[in-house]
SEKELO-928483 format. One line per field, with one value per atom (N, C-alpha, C): residue in one letter; x, z, y; residue number from 0; atom name. Coordinates in steps of 0.05 Angstrom, whole numbers, plus 5000, padded with zeros to 4 digits. Layout:
<pts>
code: [A,...]
X: [X,...]
Z: [Z,...]
Y: [Y,...]
pos: [NUM,...]
site: [CA,...]
</pts>
This chain:
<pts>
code: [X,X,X,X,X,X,X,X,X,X,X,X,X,X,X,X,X,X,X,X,X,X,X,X,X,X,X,X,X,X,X,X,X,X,X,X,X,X,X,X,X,X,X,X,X,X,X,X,X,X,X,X,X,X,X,X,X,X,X,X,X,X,X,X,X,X,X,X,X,X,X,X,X,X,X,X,X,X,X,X,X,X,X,X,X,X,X,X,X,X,X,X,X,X,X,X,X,X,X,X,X,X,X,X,X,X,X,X,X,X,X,X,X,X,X,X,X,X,X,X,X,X,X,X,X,X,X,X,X,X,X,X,X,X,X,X,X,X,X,X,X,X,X,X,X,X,X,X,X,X,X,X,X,X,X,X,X,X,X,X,X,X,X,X,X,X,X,X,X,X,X,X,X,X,X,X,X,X,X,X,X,X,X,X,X,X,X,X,X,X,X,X,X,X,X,X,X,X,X,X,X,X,X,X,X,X,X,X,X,X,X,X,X,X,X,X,X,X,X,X,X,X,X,X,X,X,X,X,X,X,X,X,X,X,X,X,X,X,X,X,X,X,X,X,X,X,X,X,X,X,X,X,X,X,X,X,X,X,X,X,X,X,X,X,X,X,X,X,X,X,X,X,X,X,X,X,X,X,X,X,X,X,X,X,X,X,X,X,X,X,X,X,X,X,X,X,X,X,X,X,X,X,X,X,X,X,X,X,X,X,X,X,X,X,X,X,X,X,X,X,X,X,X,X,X,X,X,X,X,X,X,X,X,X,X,X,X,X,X,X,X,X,X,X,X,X,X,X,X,X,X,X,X,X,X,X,X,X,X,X,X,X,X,X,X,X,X,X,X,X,X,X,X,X,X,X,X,X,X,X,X,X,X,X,X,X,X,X,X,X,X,X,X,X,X,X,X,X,X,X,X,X,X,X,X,X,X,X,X,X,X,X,X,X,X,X,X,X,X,X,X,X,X,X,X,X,X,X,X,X,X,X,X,X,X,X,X,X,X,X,X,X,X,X,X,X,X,X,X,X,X,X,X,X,X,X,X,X,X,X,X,X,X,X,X,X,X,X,X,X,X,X,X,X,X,X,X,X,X,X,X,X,X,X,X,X,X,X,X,X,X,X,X,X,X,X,X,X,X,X,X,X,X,X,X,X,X,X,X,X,X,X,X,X,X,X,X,X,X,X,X,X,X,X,X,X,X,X,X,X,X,X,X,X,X,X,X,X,X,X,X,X,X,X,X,X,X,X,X,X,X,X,X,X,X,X,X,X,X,X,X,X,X,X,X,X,X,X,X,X,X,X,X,X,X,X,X,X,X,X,X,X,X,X,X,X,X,X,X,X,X,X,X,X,X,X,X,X,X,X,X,X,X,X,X,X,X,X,X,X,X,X,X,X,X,X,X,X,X,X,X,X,X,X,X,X,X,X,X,X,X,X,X,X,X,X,X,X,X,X,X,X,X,X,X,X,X,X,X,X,X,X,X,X,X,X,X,X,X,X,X,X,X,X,X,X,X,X,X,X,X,X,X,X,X,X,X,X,X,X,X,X,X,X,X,X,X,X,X,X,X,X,X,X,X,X,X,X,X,X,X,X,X,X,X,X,X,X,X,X,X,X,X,X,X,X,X,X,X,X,X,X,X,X,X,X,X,X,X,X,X,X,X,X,X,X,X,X,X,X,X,X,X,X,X,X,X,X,X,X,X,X,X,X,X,X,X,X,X,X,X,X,X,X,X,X,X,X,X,X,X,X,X,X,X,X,X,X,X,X,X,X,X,X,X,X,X,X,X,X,X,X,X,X,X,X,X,X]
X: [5017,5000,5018,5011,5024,5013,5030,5024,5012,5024,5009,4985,4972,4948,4925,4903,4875,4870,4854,4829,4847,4853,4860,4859,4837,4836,4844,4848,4861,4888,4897,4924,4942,4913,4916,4919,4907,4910,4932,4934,4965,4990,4994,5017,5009,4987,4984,4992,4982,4987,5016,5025,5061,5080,5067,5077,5074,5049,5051,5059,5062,5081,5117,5123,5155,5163,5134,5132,5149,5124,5120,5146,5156,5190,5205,5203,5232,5226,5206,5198,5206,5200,5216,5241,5250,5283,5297,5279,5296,5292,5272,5264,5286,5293,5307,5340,5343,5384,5377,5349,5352,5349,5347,5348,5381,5390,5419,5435,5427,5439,5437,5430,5421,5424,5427,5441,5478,5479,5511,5513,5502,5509,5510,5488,5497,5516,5519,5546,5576,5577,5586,5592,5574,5575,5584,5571,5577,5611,5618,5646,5665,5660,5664,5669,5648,5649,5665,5663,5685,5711,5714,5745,5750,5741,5740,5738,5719,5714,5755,5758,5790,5813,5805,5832,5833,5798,5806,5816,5816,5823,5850,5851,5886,5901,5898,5900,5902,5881,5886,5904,5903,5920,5947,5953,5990,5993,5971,5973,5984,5965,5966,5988,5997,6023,6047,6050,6069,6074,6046,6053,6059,6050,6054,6087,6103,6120,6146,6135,6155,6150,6128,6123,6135,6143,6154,6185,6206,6226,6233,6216,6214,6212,6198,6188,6215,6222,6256,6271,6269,6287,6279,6286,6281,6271,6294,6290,6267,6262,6240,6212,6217,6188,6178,6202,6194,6189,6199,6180,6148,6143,6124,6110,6133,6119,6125,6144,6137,6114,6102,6071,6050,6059,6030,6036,6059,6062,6048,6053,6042,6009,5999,5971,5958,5977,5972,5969,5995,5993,5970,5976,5954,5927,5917,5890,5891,5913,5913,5928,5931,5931,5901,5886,5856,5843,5842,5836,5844,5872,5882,5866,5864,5849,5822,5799,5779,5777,5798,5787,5801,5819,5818,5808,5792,5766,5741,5742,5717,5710,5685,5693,5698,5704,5719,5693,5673,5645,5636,5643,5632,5643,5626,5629,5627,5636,5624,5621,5592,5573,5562,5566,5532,5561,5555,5564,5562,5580,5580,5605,5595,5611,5643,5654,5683,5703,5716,5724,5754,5757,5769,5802,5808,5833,5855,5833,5858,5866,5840,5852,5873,5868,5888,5920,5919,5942,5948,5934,5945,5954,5945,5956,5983,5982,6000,6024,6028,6053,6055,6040,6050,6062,6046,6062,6078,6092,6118,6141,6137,6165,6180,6159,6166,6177,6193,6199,6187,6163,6140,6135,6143,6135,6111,6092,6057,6056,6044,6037,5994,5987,5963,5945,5921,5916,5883,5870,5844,5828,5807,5788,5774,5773,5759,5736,5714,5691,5684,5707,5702,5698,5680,5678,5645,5654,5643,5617,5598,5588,5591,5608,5608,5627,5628,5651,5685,5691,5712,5735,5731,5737,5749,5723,5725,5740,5739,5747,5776,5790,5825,5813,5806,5812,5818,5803,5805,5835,5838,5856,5888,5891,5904,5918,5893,5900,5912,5905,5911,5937,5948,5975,5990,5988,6010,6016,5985,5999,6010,6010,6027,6054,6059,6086,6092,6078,6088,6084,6074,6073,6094,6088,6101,6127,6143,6170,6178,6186,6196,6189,6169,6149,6133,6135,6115,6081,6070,6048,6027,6007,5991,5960,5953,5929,5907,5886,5864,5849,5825,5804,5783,5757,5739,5718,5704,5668,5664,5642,5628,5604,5589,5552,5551,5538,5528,5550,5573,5593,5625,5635,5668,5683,5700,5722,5744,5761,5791,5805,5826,5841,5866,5884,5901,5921,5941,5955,5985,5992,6034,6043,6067,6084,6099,6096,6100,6098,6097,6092,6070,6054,6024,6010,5997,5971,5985,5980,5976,5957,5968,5949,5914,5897,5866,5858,5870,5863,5849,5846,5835,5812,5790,5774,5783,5793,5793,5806,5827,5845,5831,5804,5781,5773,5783,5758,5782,5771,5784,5812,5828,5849,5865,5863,5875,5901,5910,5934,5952,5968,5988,6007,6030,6040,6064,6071,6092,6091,6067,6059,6068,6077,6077,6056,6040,6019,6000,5976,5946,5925,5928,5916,5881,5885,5856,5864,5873,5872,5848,5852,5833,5813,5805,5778,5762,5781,5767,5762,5782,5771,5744,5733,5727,5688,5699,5666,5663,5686,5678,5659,5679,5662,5636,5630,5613,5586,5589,5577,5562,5569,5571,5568,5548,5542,5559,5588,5609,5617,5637,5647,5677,5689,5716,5726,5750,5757,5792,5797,5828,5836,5845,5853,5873,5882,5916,5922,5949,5958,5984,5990,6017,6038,6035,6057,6048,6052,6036,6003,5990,5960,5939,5926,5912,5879,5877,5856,5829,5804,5784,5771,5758,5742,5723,5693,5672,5651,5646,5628,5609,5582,5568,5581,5576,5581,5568,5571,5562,5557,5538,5527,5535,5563,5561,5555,5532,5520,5504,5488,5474,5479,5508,5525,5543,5543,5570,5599,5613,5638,5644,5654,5663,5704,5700,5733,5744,5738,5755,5751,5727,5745,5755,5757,5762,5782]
Z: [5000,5000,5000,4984,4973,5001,5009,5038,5018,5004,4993,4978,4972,4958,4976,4962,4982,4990,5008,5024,5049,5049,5076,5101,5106,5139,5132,5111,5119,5118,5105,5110,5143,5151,5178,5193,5189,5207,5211,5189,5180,5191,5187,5200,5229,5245,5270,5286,5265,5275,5264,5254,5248,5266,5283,5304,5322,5323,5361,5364,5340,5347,5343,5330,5342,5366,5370,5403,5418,5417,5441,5430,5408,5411,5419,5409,5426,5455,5471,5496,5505,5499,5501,5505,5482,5478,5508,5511,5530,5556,5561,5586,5584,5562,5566,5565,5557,5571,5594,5599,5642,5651,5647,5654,5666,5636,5637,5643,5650,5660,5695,5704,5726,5739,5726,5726,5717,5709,5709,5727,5745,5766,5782,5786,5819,5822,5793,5795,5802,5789,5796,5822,5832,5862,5880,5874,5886,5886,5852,5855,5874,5867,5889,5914,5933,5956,5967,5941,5944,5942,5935,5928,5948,5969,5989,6009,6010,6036,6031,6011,6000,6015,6007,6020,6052,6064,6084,6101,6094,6107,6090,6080,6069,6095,6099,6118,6139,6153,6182,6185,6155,6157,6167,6148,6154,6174,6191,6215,6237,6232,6247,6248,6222,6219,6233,6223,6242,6257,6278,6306,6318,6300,6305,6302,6281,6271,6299,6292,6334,6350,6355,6386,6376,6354,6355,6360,6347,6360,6389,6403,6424,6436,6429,6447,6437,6414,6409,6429,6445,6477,6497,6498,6517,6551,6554,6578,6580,6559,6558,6555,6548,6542,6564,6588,6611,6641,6628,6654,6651,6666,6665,6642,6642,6611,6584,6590,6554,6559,6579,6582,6580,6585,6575,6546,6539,6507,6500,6505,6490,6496,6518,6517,6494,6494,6475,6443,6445,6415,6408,6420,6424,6410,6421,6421,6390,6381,6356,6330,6342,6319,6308,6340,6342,6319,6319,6303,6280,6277,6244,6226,6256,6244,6233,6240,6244,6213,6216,6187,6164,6161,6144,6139,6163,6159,6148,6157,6144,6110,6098,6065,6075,6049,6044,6058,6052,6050,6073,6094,6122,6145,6156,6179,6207,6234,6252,6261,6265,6274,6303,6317,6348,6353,6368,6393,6416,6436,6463,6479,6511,6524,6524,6528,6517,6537,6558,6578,6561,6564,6553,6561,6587,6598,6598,6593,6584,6554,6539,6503,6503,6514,6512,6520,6552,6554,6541,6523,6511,6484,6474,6451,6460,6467,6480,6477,6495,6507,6475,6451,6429,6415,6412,6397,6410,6435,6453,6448,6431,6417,6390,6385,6354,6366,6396,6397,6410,6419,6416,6453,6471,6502,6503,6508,6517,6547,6551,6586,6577,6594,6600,6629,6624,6651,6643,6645,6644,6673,6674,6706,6690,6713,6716,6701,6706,6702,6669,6655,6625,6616,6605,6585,6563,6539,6514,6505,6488,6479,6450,6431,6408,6407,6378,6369,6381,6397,6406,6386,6359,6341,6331,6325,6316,6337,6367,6376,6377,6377,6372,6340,6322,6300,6302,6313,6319,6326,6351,6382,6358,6342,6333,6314,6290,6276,6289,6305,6319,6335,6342,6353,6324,6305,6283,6267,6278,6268,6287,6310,6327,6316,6318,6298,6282,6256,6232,6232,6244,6241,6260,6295,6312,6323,6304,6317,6343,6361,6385,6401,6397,6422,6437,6467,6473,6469,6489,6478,6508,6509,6526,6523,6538,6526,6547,6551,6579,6573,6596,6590,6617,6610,6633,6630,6646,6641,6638,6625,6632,6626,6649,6641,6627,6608,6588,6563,6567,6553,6568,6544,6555,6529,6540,6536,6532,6505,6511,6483,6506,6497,6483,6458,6446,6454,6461,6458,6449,6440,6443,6436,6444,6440,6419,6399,6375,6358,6327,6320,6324,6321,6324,6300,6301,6278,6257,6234,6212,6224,6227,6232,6207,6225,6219,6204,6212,6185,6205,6234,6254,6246,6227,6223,6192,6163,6147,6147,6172,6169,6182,6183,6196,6166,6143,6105,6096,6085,6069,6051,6047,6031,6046,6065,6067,6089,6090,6107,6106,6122,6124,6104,6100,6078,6088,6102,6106,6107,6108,6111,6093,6106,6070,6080,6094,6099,6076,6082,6055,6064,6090,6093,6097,6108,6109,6138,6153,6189,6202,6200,6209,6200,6177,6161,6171,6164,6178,6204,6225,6252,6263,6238,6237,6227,6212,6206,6223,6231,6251,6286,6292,6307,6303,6284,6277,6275,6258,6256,6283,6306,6337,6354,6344,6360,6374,6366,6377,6364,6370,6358,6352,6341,6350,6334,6352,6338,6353,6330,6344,6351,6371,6395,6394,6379,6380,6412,6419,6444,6444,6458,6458,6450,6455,6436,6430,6415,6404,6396,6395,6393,6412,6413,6427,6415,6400,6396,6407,6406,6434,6415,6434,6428,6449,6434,6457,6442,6463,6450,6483,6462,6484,6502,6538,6544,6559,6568,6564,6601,6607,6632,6641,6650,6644,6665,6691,6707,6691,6659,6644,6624,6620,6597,6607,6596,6609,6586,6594,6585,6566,6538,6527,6530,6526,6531,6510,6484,6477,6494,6505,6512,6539,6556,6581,6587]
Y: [4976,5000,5025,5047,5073,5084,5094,5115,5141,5154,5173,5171,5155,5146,5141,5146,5134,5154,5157,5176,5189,5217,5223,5216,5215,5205,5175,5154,5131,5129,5161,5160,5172,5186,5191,5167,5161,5131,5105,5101,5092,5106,5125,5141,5152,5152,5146,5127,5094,5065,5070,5074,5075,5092,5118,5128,5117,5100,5103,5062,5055,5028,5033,5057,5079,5085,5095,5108,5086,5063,5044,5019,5024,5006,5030,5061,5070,5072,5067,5070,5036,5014,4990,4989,5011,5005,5019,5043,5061,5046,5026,5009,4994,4982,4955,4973,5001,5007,5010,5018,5030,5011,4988,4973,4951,4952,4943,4958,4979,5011,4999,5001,4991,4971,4941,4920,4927,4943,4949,4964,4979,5003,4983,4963,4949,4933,4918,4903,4919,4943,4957,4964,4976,4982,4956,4927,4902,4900,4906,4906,4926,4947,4970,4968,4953,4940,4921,4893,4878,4890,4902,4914,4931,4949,4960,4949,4922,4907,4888,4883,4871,4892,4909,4932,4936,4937,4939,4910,4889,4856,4868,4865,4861,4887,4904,4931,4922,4892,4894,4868,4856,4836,4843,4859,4878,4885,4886,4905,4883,4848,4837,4823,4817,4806,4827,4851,4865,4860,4861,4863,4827,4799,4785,4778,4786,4784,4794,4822,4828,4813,4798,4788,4761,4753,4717,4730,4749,4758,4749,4774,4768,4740,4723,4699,4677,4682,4666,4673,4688,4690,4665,4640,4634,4644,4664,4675,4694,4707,4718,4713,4680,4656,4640,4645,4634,4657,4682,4708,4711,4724,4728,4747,4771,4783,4763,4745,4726,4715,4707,4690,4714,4735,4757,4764,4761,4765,4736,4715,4692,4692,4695,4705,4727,4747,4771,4757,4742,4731,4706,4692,4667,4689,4715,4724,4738,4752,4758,4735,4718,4694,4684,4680,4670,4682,4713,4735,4742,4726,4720,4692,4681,4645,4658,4676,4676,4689,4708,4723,4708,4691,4674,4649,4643,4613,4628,4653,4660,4680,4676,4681,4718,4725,4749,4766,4772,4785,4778,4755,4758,4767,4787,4801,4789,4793,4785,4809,4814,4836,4845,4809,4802,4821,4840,4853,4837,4842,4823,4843,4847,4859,4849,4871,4863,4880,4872,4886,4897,4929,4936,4935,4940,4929,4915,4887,4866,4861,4871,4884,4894,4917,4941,4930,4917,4910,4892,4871,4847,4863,4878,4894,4916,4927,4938,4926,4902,4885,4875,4868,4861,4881,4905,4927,4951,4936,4948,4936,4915,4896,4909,4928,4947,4973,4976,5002,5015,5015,5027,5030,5058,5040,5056,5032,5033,5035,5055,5053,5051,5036,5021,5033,5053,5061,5054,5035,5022,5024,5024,5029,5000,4985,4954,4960,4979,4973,4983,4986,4991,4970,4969,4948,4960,4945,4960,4941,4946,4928,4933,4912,4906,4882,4879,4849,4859,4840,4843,4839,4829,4837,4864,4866,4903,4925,4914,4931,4930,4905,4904,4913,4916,4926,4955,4967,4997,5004,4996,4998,4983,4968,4964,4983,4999,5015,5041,5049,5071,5058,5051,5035,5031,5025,5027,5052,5072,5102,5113,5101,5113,5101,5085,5078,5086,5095,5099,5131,5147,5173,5190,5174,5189,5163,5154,5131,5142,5127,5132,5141,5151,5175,5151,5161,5146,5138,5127,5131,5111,5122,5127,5111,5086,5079,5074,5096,5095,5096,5085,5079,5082,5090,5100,5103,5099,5099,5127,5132,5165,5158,5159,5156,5123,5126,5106,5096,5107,5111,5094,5095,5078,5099,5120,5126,5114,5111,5098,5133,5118,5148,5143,5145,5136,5160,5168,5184,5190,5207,5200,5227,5230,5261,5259,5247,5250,5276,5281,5313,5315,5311,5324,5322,5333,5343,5357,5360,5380,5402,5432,5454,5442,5453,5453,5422,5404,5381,5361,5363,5343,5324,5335,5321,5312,5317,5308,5281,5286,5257,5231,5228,5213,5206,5220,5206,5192,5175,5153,5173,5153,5161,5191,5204,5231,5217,5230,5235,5258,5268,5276,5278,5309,5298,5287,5287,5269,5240,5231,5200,5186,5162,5138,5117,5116,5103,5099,5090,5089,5109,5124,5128,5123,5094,5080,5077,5069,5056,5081,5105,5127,5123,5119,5128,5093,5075,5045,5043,5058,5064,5078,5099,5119,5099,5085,5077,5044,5039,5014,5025,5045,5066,5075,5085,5097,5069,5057,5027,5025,5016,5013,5036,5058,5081,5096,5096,5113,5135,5153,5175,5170,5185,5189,5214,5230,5252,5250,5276,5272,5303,5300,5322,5329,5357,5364,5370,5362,5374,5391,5401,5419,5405,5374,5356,5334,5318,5293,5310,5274,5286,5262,5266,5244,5230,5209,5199,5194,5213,5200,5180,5148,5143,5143,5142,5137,5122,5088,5074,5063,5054,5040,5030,5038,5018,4992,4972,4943,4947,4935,4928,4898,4895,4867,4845,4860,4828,4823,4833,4825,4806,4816,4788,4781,4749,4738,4745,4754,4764,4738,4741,4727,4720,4695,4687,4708,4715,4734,4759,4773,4798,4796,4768,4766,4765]
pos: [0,0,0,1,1,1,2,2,2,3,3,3,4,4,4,5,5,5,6,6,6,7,7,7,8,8,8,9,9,9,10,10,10,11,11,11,12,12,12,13,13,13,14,14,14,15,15,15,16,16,16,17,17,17,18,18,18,19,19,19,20,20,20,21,21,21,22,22,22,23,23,23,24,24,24,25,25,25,26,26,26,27,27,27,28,28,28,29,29,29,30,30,30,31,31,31,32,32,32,33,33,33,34,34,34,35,35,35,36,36,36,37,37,37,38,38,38,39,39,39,40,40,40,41,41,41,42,42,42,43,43,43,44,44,44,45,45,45,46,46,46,47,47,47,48,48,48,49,49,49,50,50,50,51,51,51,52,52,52,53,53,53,54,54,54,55,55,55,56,56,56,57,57,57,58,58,58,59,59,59,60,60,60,61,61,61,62,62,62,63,63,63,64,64,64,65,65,65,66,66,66,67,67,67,68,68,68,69,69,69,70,70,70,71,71,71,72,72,72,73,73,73,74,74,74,75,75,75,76,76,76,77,77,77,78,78,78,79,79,79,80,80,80,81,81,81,82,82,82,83,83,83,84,84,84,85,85,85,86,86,86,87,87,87,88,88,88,89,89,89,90,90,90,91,91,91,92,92,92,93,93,93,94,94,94,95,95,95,96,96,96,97,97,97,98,98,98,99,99,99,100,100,100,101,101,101,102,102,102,103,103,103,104,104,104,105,105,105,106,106,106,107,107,107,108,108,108,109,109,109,110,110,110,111,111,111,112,112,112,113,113,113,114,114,114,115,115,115,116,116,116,117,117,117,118,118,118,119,119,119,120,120,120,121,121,121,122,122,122,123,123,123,124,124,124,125,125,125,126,126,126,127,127,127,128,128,128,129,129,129,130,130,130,131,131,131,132,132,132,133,133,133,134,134,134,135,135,135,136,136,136,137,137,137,138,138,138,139,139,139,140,140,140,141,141,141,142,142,142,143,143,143,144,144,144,145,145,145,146,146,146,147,147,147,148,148,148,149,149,149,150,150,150,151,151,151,152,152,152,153,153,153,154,154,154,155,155,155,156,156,156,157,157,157,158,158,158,159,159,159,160,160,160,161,161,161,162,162,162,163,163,163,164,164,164,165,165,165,166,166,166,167,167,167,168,168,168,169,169,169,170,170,170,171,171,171,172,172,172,173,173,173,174,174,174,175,175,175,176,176,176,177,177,177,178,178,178,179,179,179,180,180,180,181,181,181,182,182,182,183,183,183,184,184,184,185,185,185,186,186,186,187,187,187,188,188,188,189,189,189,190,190,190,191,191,191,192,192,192,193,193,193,194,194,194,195,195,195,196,196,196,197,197,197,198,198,198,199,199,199,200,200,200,201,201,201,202,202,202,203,203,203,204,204,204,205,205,205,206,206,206,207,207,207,208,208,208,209,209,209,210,210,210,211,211,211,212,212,212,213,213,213,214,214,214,215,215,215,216,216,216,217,217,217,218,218,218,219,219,219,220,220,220,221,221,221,222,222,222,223,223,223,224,224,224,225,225,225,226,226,226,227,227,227,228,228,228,229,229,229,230,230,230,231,231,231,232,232,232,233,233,233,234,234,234,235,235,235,236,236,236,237,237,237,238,238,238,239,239,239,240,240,240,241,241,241,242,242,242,243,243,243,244,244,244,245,245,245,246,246,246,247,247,247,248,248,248,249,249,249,250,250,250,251,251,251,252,252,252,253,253,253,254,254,254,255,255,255,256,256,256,257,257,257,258,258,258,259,259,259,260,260,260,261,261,261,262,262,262,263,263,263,264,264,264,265,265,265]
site: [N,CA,C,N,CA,C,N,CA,C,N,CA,C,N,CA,C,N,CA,C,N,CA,C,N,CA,C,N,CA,C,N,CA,C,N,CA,C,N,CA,C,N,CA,C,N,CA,C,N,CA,C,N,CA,C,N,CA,C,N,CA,C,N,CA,C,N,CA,C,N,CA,C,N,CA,C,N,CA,C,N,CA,C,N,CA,C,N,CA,C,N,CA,C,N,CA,C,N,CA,C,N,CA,C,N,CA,C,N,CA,C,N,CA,C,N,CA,C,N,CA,C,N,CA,C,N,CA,C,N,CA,C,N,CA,C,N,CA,C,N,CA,C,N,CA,C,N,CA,C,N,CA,C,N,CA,C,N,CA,C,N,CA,C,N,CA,C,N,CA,C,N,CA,C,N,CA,C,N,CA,C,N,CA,C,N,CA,C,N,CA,C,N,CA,C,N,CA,C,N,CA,C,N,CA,C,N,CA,C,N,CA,C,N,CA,C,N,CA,C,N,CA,C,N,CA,C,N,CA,C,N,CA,C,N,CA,C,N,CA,C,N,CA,C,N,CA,C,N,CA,C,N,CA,C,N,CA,C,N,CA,C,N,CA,C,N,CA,C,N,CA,C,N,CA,C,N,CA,C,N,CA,C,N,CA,C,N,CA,C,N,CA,C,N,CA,C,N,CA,C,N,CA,C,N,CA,C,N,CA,C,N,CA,C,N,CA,C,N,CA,C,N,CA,C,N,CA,C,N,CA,C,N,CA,C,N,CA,C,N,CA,C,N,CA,C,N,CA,C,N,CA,C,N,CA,C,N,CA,C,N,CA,C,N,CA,C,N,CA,C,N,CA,C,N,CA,C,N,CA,C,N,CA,C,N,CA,C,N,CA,C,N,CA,C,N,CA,C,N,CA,C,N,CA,C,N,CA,C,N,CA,C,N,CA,C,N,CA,C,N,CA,C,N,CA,C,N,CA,C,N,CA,C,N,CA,C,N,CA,C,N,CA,C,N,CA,C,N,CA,C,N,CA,C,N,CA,C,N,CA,C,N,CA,C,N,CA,C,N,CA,C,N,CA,C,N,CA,C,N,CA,C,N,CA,C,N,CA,C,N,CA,C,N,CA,C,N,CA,C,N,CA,C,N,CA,C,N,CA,C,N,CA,C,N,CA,C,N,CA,C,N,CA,C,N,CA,C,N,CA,C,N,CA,C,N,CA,C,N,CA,C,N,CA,C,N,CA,C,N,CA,C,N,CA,C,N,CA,C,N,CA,C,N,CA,C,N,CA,C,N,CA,C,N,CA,C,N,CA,C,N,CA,C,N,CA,C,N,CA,C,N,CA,C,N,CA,C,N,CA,C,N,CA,C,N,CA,C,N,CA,C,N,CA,C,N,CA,C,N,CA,C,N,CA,C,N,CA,C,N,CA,C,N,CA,C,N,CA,C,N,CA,C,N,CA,C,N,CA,C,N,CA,C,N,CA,C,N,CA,C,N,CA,C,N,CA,C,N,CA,C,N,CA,C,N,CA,C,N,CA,C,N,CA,C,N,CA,C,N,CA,C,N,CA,C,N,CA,C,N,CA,C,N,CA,C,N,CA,C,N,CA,C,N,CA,C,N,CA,C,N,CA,C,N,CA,C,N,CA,C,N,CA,C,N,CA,C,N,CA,C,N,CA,C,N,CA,C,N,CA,C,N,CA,C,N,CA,C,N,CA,C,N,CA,C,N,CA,C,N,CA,C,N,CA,C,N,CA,C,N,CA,C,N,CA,C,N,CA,C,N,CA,C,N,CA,C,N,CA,C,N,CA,C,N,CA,C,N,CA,C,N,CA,C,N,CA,C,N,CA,C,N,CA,C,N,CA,C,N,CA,C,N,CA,C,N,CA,C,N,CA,C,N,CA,C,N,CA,C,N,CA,C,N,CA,C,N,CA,C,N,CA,C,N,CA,C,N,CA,C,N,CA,C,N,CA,C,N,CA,C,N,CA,C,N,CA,C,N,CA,C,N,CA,C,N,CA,C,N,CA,C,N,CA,C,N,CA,C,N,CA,C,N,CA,C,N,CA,C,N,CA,C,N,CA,C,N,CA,C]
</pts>
C-alpha cells in the first residue's frame, strides 16, 4: 500500500498506527538500557564493595602480621618465654593469631557483627605488650569497670589501627592507652608526644584516603577506625595537644551482670 494514495483520513491513520508502534519500541528500547543501566550500576557498586571490603582485610591483615611478627622475636628468647611478661606476650599473641584464624576461615564478604561485652583492659594490655616489641613504650591506665558492647573483634581492630599510626607517624614517642566509664559511655584514649597534627586538618584525616604529607601510609587505618566506630554508636575525633595528639574514642558501654563476658574479651 502507497502511503500517499487513498482517502485522507486513511492515510491519517496509517501514520498514527506507524507512530505510536515507534513510540511504544523506542519506549521498550529506553526500558530495556535502564534497565541494563542499572544492572551494570549494581554490579558495579557490588564490585566497588568487594574491592574496598579487600583493601580493608588486606590493611588489618598487615597490621596483624606486624605486630605478630615482633612478638615471635621476642618469644625466640628463651628467657624471655619463661617470665612472666613472655607468658602475657604469649597470651597477647595466642589472642591475635585467634583473630588471624577467624578472618581467614571466614569468606571474604563475612562480617562478625553480634556485639558482646568486651572488657576493655585486658585488650588494651594484651595489645600493647605486642606492639611494645616494635619500639613502641605503651603505658596502659584502664578502670575495671570499662567494658564496651560490640565484636571484640572490631574493637582490637580499631585499638590496633591507631597503635600502628602511632608507629608509623610518631616513631619513638611514647604513647599512652586509657580507658573510663562516663555515664552510658566507655572512653579509651590513644595518645603520644610525637609531632602532632597538621594545623586545621583534625577532622579530614578521619575520610578515606587523606593523610598527612609526610605519611607513607594508605591512609585507610583512620577512616576504617572511623566507620567501625561509627557502625557501633560511637564517635571518635582527634585532639591536638601541645605535643603529640591524642585519639578519643567513645562507644556504648556494656552492663556486664547482664552478659557473660566472652573468653575473647576476658
Amino acid at each position: 500500500m502507497q502511503l500517499g494514495s487513498g482517502h485522507p483520513a486513511r492515510r491519517r491513520i496509517t501514520w498514527s498506527m506507524l507512530l505510536v508502534t515507534a513510540v511504544s519500541l523506542v519506549v521498550r528500547a529506553l526500558h530495556a538500557a535502564w534497565r541494563a543501566q542499572a544492572a551494570s550500576q549494581s554490579r558495579l557498586h557490588a564490585a566497588e564493595n568487594a574491592m574496598a571490603r579487600t583493601a580493608v582485610r588486606d590493611h588489618e591483615m598487615r597490621n596483624l602480621v606486624a605486630g605478630l611478627s615482633a612478638a615471635v622475636n621476642v618469644l625466640t628468647d628463651q628467657a624471655a618465654g619463661d617470665s612472666p611478661q613472655g607468658r602475657h606476650f604469649r597470651a597477647a599473641t595466642r589472642a591475635e593469631l585467634e583473630r588471624l584464624r577467624r578472618m581467614l576461615d571466614s569468606d571474604q564478604n563475612e562480617e562478625i557483627t553480634t556485639p558482646s561485652p568486651v572488657a576493655v583492659g585486658p585488650l588494651l594490655s594484651g595489645l600493647a605488650a605486642l606492639h611494645s616489641t616494635q619500639g613502641v613504650a605503651i603505658e596502659v591506665n584502664a578502670a575495671e569497670d570499662s567494658h564496651v558492647l560490640m565484636p571484640p573483634d572490631c574493637l582490637a581492630h580499631i585499638v590496633t589501627n591507631l597503635l600502628v599510626n602511632c608507629a608509623r607517624h610518631a616513631p619513638g614517642s611514647r604513647v599512652w592507652l586509657t580507658a573510663h566509664r562516663k555515664g552510658d559511655r566507655v572512653v579509651i584514649e590513644v595518645s603520644d608526644d610525637g609531632p602532632g597534627l597538621p594545623p586545621g586538618r583534625t577532622a579530614e584525616l578521619l575520610w578515606p584516603g587523606m593523610r598527612g604529607p609526610s605519611s607513607t601510609g594508605t591512609g585507610m587505618g583512620l577512616s576504617v577506625s572511623a566507620q567501625l566506630v561509627s557502625r557501633y554508636d560511637g564517635t571518635i575525633r582527634l585532639v591536638p595537644r601541645p605535643v603529640g595528639c591524642t585519639v578519643v574514642v567513645e562507644l556504648p558501654a556494656a552492663t556486664v551482670g547482664l552478659w557473660p563476658l566472652t573468653a575473647a574479651a576476658a
